[in-house]
Each structure stands twice: as structure tokens, then as C-alpha cells.
C-alpha positions in Angstrom: 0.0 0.0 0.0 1.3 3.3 -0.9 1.2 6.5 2.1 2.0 10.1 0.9 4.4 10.5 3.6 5.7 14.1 2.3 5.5 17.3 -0.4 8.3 18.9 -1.3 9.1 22.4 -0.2 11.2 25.1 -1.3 15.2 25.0 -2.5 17.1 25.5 0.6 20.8 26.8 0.0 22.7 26.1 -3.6 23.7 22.2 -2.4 20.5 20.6 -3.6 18.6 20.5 -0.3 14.7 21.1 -0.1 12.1 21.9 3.0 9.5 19.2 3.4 6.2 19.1 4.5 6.1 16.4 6.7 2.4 13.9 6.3 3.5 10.6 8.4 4.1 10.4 12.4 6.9 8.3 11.5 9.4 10.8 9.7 12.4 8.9 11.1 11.2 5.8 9.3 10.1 6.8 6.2 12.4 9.9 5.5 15.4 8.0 7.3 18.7 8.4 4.8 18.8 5.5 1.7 14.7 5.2 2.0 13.7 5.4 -1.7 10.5 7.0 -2.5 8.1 7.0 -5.6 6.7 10.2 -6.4 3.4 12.1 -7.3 4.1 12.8 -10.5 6.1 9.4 -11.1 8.2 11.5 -13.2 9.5 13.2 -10.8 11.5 9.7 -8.8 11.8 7.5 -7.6 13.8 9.3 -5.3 16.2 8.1 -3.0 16.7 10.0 0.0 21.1 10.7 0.9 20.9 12.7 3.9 18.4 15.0 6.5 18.6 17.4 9.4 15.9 19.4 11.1 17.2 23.1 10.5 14.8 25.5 12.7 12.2 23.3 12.9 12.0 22.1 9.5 13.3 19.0 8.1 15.6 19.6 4.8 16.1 16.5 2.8 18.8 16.2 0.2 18.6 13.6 -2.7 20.9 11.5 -4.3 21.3 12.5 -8.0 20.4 16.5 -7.0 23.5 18.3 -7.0 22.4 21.8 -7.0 19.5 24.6 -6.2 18.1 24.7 -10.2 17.5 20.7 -9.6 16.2 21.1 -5.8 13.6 23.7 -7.2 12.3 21.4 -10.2 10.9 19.2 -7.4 8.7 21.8 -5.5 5.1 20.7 -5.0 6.1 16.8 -5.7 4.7 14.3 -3.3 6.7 11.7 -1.6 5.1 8.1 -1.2 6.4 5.4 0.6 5.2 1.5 0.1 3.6 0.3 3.5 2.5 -3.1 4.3 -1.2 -2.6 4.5 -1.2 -5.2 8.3 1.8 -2.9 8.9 0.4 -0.6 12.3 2.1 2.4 14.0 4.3 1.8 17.0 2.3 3.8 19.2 -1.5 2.6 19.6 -2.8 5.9 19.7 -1.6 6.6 16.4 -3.0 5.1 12.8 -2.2 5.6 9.2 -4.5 7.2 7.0 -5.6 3.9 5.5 -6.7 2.4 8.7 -9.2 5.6 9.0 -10.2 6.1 5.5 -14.0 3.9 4.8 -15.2 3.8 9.1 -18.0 5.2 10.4 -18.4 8.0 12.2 -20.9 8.5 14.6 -22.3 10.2 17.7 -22.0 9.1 21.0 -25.6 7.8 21.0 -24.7 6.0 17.8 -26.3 8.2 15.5 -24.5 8.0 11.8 -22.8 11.5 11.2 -21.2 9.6 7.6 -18.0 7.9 6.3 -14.3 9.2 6.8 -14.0 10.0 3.2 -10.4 11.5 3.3 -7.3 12.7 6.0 -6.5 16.4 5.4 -3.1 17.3 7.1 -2.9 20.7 7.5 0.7 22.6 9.3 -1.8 23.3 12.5 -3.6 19.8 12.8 -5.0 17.1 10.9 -9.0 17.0 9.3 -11.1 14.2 9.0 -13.0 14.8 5.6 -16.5 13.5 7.0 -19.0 12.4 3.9 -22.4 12.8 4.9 -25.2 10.4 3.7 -26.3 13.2 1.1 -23.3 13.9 -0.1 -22.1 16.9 1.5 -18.4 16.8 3.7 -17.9 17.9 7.0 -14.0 19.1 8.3 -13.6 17.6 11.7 -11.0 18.4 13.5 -8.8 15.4 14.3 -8.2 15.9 18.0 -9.1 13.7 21.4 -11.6 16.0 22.3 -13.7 15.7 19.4 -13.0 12.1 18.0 -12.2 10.3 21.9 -12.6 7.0 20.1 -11.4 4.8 17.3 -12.4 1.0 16.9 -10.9 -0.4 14.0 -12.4 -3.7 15.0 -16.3 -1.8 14.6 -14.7 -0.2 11.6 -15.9 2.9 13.4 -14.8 6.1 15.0 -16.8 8.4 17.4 -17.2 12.2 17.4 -18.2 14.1 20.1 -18.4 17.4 17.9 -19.0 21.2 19.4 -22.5 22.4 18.5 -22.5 23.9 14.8 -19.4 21.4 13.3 -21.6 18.7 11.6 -25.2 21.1 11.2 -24.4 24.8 10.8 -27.8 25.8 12.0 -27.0 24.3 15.5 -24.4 26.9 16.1 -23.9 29.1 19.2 -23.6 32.4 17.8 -22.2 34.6 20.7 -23.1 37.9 19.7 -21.7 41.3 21.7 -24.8 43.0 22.0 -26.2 40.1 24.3 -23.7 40.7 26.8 -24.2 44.6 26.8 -25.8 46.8 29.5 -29.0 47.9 27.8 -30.3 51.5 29.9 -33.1 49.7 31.9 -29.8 47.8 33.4 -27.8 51.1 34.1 -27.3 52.0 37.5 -29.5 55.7 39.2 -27.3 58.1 39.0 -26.7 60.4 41.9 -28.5 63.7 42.8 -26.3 66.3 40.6 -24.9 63.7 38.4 -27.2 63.8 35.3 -26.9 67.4 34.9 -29.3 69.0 36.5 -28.8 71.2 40.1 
């Protein structure tokens, strides 16, 4: 099974080094020095990956057979893919690979269906489960504990516990600052002299 485990960033320096955007939990795996890749578009690799370092806070990669800066900036945009065995599972158990999510369920606590992980989104801030709705429309959930506490890929499930307004619009608190103002019936009397008048 093929991951996207990467995208190609800009040029870094005039030795052939490029910024990635990092997509797997596993970077020191799958981006480890002498992994070969297979790109998106194919013409682009396979690549083969010669050395890496995390230079403030971003991880350059450098390929073998990209000697320079003119070469490092031909592969902006491409996608890096590594081949996974599909029984293959993440060390950590709270962790799963986007195939794993893709096609369960999700539903409410109470079991009602919200839809059908459809697709994982990974933004720079935090990761989106594309939620497809039984008529068709997608819903961006946020992938974090507080609003997906569960994931049984034995049910072939997942469970959202979702703020009011995520998955139906029209359900959403709409804090507004006029509420919270003092109207005049609320204002305090003011003293004897204080409004004016002697």
C-alpha cells in the first residue's frame, strides 16, 4: 500500500537541499537516509533520499542525483510516497495511518451515523477528517481527542463528540456582543447632581 508521507518544499541553500512538509508520524522511518520513495508525479522519482537534518524546525532533505539549487527547485510541490505493508500498524496505539481511517463510520456518542471518513486532510496546524455525509455533502472535523475520543478499528468505526455547529451549521452558538451589553433599563441611578441638572 502506498502513504504520501511528504510534499516537497522550497530550495534550501545552492547544495541541492529542499524543506519538506512532513504527512507521516513516523518521519524517522520513512524519510530516514537510503529510503527510496516513488513520487506524485512518477516523473518526478523515484527518489532516493542521501541525507536530513531538522534546521529550525523544518526538516531539509537532500537527494541522491540533486546536486544543486536549479534541480532542488524542479521538485517543489512533488509528493513523496512510501510503500507500507497494509497489516503494517504504527508503533504507538494511539496513532493510525491514514488507510486504517479512511471507509469507518463516524458516529455520535448515542450512535447516530454523522457519515464515512471520506479522506485525511493534514494541515501545518492539525490534521482533518474529511466526513462524507449520507447526502453527499463533507464535513471538516477536527482530528483531535476532544472531538473524535474513540477509534475501533475492529467496529470499523470512530466516534465524534463534535461542538454544537461542526456537523449542522444551524445548530451553532452564535455569541453575539450585544447580548452581553448593559441595555439603559440595566444602568445603574445616577446620583443627585450627576445627570446634569442642580
Amino acid at each position: 500500500m502506498q502513504l504520501v508521507v511528504a510534499r516537497i518544499g522550497r530550495a534550501h541553500g545552492i547544495r541541492g537541499q529542499v524543506s519538506v512538509e512532513v504527512r507521516t508520524d513516523e518521519p524517522e522511518l520513512r524519510l530516514a537516509p537510503g529510503a527510496v520513495l516513488a513520487t506524485d508525479p512518477p516523473s518526478a522519482g523515484p527518489l532516493t533520499i542521501a541525507a536530513g537534518k531538522v534546521h529550525s524546525g523544518r526538516l531539509l532533505l537532500s537527494f541522491e542525483g540533486v546536486p544543486d539549487r536549479t534541480a532542488a527547485e524542479a521538485l517543489r510541490n512533488v509528493l513523496l510516497i512510501a510503500e507500507v505493508d497494509p497489516e503494517e500498524l504504527p508503533d504507538d496505539p494511539e496513532e493510525f495511518y491514514d488507510h486504517q481511517l479512511v471507509g469507518l463510520d463516524a458516529v455520535l456518542a448515542d450512535g447516530t451515523l454523522v457519515g464515512e471518513v471520506h479522506e485525511i486532510a493534514h494541515l501545518p496546524s492539525q490534521d482533518l477528517l474529511i466526513v462524507r455525509r449520507p447526502d453527499g455533502r463533507e464535513v471538516m472535523v477536527p482530528f483531535v481527542e476532544e472531538i473524535v475520543p474513540e477509534i475501533d478499528l475492529a467496529e470499523q468505526r470512530l466516534v465524534l463528540t463534535p461542538p454544537p455547529g461542526l456537523i449542522e451549521p444551524d445548530e451553532a452558538e452564535v455569541a453575539s456582543a450585544r447580548d452581553a451589553a448593559p441595555t439603559a433599563a440595566d444602568a445603574p441611578d445616577a446620583p443627585d447632581g450627576a445627570d446634569g441638572t442642580s
